[in-house]
C-alpha positions as semicolon CSV with decimal commas, in nm:
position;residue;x (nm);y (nm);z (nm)
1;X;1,482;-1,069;-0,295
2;X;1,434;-0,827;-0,004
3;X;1,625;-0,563;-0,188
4;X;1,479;-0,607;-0,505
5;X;1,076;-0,596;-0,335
6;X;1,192;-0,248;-0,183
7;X;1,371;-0,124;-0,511
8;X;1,066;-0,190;-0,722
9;X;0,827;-0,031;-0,430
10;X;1,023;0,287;-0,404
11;X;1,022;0,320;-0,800
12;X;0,700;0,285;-0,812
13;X;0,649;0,567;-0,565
14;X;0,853;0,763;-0,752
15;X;0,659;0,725;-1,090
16;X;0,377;0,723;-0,920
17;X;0,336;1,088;-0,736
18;X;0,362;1,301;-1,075
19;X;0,075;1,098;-1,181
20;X;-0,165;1,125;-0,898
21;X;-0,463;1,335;-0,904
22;X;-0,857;1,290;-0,898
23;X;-0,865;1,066;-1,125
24;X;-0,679;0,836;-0,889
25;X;-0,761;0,955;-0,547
26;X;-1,039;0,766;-0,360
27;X;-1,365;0,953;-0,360
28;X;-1,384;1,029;-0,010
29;X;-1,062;1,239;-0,001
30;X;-1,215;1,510;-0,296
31;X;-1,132;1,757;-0,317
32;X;-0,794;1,689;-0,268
33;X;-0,676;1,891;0,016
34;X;-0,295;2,018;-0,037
35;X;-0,249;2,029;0,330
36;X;-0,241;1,643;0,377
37;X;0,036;1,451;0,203
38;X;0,024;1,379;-0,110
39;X;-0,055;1,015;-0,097
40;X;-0,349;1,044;0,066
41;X;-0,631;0,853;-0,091
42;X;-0,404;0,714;-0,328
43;X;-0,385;0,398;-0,133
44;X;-0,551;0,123;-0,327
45;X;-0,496;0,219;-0,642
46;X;-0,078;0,257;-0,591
47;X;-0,075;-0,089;-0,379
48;X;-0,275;-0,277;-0,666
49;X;-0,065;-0,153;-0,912
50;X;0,248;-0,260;-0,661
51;X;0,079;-0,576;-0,620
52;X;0,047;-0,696;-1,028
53;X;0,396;-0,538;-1,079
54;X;0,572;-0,781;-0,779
55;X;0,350;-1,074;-0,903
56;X;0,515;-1,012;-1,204
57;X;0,857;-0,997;-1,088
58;X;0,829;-1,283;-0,839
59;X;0,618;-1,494;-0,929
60;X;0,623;-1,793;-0,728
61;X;0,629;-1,576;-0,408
62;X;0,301;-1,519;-0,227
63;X;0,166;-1,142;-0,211
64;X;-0,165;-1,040;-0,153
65;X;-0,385;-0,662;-0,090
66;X;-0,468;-0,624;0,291
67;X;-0,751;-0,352;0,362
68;X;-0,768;-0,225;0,730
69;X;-0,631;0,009;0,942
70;X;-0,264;0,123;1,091
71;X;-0,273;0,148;1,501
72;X;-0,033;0,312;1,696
73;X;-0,008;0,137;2,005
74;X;0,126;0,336;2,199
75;X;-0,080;0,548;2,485
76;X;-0,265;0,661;2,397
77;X;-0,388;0,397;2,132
78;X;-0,455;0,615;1,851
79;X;-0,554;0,546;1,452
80;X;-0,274;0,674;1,206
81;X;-0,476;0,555;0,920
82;X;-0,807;0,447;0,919
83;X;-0,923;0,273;0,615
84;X;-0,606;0,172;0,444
85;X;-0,481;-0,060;0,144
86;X;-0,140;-0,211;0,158
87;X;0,076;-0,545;0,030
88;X;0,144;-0,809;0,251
89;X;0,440;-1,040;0,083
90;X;0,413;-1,376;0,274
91;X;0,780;-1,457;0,302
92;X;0,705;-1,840;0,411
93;X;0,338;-1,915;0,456
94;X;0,203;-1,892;0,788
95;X;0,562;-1,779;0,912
96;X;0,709;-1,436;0,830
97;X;0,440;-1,153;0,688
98;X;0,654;-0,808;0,548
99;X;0,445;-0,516;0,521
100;X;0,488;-0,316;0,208
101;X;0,327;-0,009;0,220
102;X;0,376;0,252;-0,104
103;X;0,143;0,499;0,106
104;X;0,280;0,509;0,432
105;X;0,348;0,839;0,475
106;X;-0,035;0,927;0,458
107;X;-0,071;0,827;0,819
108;X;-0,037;1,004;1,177
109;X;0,313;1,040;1,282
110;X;0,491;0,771;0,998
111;X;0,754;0,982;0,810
112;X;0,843;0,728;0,542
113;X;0,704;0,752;0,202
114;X;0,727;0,344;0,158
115;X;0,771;0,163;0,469
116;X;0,868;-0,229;0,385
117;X;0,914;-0,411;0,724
118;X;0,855;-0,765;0,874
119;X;0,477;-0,721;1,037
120;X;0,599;-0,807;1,378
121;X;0,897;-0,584;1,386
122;X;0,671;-0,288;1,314
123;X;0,464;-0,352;1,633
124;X;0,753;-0,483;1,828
125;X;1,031;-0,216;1,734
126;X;0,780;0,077;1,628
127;X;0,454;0,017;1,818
128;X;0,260;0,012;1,506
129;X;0,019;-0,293;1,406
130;X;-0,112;-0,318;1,004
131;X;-0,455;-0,474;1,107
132;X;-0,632;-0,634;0,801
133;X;-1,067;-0,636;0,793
134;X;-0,944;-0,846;0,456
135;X;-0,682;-1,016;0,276
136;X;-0,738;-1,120;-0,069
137;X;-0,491;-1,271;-0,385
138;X;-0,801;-1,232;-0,586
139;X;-0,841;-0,904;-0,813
140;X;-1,233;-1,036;-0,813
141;X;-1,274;-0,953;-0,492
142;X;-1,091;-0,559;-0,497
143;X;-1,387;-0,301;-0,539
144;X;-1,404;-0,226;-0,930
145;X;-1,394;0,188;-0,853
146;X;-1,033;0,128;-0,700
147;X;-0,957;-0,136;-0,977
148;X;-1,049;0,182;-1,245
149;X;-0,841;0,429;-1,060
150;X;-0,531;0,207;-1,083
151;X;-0,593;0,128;-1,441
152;X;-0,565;0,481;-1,474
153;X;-0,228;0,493;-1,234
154;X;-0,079;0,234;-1,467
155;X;-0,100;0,366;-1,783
156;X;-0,017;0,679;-1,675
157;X;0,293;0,511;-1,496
158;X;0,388;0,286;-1,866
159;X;0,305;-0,025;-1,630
160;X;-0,026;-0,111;-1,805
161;X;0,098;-0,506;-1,799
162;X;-0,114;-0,718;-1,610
């Protein structure tokens, strides 16, 4: 299963970059600036589309959108991205939480385009923590701006399914 969560996240990626642009960048990072990578501000849009497509795929596994921020722990503590959107798959409830992040490469210092990693390994191994303000399995709940821009994403992508 492991294999096949990372093969559909890095696909994604890859369909995914030809197709981003202001119509799917969050507001706050317009006009897009060339000099920061290019998924910056892509973020919620790319992990909700992520999110439907491994619902789809696996459907009696537990995934959900986190929104917080990505610490580097080391010292100095510093932010590598401060308001940030990512999927959590919950491997057992309560037990094992991977990290699957389609945007990673936005942030200070992380060189990966899509990191996918047990949540404890990354802070353990890496000395970076995913901290979620909010967790949610509920589209209701996502902001309906970043719900639009990955509309957008997906039929842009051919992954309009829902």
């Amino acid at each position: 299963m492991l294999e096949g969560i990372r093969s559909i996240a890095l696909e994604l990626r890859e369909a995914s970059e030809p197709c981003w642009d202001e119509q799917t960048i969050s507001p706050k990072y317009l006009p897009i600036d060339k000099s920061k990578p290019i998924s910056a501000g892509h973020c919620a849009p790319s992990s909700i589309v992520l999110l439907r497509k491994l619902r789809r795929e696996f459907p009696n596994e537990l995934f959900s959108l986190a929104i917080g921020q990505v610490l580097w722990l080391k010292q100095p503590l510093h932010i590598a991205i401060d308001y940030h959107v990512w999927v959590q798959w919950h491997e057992e409830p309560f037990k094992r939480t991977w990290i699957i992040d389609i945007t990673a490469d936005q942030g200070d210092g992380i060189n990966e385009p899509v990191l996918l990693a047990l949540m404890e390994d990354l802070t353990r191994e890496r000395g970076l923590a995913y901290q979620s303000y909010q967790s949610t399995e509920d589209e209701n709940r996502i902001k309906p701006a970043a719900l639009a821009r990955a509309e957008v994403l997906s039929v842009r992508i051919g992954d309009d399914k829902r």
